[in-house]
C-alpha positions as CSV (number, residue, x, y, z in Angstrom):
1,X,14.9,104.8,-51.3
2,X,16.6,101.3,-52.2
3,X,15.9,98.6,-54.5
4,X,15.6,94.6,-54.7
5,X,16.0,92.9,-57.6
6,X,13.7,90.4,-58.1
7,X,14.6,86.8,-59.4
8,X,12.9,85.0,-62.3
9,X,11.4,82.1,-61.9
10,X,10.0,79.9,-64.6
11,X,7.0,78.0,-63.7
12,X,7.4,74.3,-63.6
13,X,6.9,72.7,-67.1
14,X,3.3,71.3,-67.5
15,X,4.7,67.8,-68.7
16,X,2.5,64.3,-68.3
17,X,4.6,61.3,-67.4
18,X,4.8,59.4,-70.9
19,X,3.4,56.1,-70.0
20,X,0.9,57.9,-67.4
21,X,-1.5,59.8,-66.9
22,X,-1.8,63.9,-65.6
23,X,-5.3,64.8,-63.7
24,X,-6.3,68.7,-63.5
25,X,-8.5,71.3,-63.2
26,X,-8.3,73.7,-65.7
27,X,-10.3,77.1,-66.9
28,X,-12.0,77.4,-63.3
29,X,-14.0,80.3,-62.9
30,X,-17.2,81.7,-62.2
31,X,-19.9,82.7,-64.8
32,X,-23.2,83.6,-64.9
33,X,-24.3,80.1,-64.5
34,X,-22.2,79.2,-61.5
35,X,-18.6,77.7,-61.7
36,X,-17.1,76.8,-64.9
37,X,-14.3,74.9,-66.2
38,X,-13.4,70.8,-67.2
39,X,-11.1,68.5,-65.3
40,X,-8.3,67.7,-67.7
41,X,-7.0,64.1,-68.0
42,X,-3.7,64.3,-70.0
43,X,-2.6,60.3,-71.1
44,X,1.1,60.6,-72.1
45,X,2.6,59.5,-75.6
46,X,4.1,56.0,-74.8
47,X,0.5,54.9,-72.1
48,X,-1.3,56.1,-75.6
49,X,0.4,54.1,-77.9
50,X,0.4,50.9,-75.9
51,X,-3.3,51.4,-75.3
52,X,-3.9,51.7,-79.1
53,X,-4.9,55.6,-79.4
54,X,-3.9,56.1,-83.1
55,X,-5.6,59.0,-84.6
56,X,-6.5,62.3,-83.8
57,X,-9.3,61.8,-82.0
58,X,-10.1,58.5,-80.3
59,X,-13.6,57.7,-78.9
60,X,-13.3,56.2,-75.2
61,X,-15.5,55.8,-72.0
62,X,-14.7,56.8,-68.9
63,X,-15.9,54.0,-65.8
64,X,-15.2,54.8,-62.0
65,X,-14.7,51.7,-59.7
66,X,-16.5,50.0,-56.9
67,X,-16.2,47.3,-54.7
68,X,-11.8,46.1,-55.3
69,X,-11.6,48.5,-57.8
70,X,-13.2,51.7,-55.8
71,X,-10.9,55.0,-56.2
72,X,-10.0,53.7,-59.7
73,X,-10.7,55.8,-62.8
74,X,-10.5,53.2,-66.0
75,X,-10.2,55.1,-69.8
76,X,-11.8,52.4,-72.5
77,X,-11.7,52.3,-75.8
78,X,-14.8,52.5,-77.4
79,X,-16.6,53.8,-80.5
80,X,-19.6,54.3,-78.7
81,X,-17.9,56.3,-76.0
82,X,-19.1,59.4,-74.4
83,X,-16.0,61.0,-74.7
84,X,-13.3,61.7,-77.1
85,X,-9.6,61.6,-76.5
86,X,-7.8,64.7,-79.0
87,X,-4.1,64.2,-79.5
88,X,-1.5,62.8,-82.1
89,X,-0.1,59.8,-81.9
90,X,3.8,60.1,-80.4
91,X,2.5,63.1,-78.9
92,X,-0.2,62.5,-75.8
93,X,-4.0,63.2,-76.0
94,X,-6.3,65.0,-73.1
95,X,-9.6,64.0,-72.5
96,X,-12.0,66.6,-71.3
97,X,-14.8,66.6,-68.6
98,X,-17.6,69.3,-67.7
99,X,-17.5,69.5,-63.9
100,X,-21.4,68.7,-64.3
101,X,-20.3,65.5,-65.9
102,X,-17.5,64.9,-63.1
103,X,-19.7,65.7,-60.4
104,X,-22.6,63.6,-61.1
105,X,-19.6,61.1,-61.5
106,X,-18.7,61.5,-57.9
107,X,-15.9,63.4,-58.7
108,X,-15.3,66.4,-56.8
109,X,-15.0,69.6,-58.8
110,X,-12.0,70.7,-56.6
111,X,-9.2,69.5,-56.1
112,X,-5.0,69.5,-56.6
113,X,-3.9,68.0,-60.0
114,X,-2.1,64.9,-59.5
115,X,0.4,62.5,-61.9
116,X,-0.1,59.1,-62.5
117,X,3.4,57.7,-63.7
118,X,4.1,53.7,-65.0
119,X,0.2,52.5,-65.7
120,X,0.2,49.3,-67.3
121,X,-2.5,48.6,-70.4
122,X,-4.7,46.2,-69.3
123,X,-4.7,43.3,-72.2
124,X,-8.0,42.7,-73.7
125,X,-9.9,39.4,-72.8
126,X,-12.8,37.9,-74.6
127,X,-13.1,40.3,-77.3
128,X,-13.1,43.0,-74.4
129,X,-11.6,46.7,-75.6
130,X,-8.4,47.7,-74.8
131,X,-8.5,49.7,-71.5
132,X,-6.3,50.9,-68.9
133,X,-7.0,52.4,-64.8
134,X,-5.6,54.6,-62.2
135,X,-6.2,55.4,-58.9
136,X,-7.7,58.8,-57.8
137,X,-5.7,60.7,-54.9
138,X,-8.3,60.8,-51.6
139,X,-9.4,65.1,-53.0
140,X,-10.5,64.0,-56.3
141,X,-12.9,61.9,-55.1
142,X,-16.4,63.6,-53.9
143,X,-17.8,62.9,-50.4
144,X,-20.7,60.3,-50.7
């Protein structure tokens, strides 16, 4: 009877682009209720700190385009916002999303993860918040 030696591999280093963004699935499963998890949306250190993300946890809303901007998932900062953004500043935040929540979004509940590297902060107008958007690969977005 021989023997192969197997090789290690290390997996791939879960890293977000610094001045982008990182899009995933994560805990996916089933449970009694059907499937679980949240769709992950990692905002690296240097995108954060231009946006203005500056404490621990940052309240911001999440918008999905239409009409020139369809395919296009914008973060906002805003008090009022639905979701919060948990982090440190110089370090990257993640923003979390039931798959209810993505789904009634038109986001599709599975799908490859995807970077976003180089988004620019779009600069506020008219007392607007500061914001920034990126576009969704073709599998994130739900059939409609």
């Amino acid at each position: 009877m021989s023997w192969n030696t197997i090789a290690r591999v290390d997996p791939v280093a879960n890293t977000c682009p610094a001045d982008g963004v990182r899009v995933s699935l994560r805990g996916m499963g089933k449970d009694g209720a059907g499937t679980r998890g949240y769709l992950a949306i990692q905002i690296g250190a240097d995108l954060a700190r231009r946006a203005g993300f500056a404490t621990e946890s940052v309240s911001v809303r999440l918008m999905l385009g239409s009409d020139n901007n369809a395919g296009r998932l914008a973060v906002v900062l805003d008090p009022t916002g639905g979701f919060v953004a948990k982090g440190k500043p110089g370090k990257g935040y993640r923003i979390a999303m039931g798959l209810r929540s993505a789904a009634q979004a038109g986001l599709a509940t599975e799908f490859p993860g995807f970077d976003r590297p180089g988004i620019e902060v779009i600069k506020p107008v008219n007392g607007q918040p500061r914001m920034f958007s990126f576009l969704l690969t073709r599998q994130a977005l739900a059939d409609q």
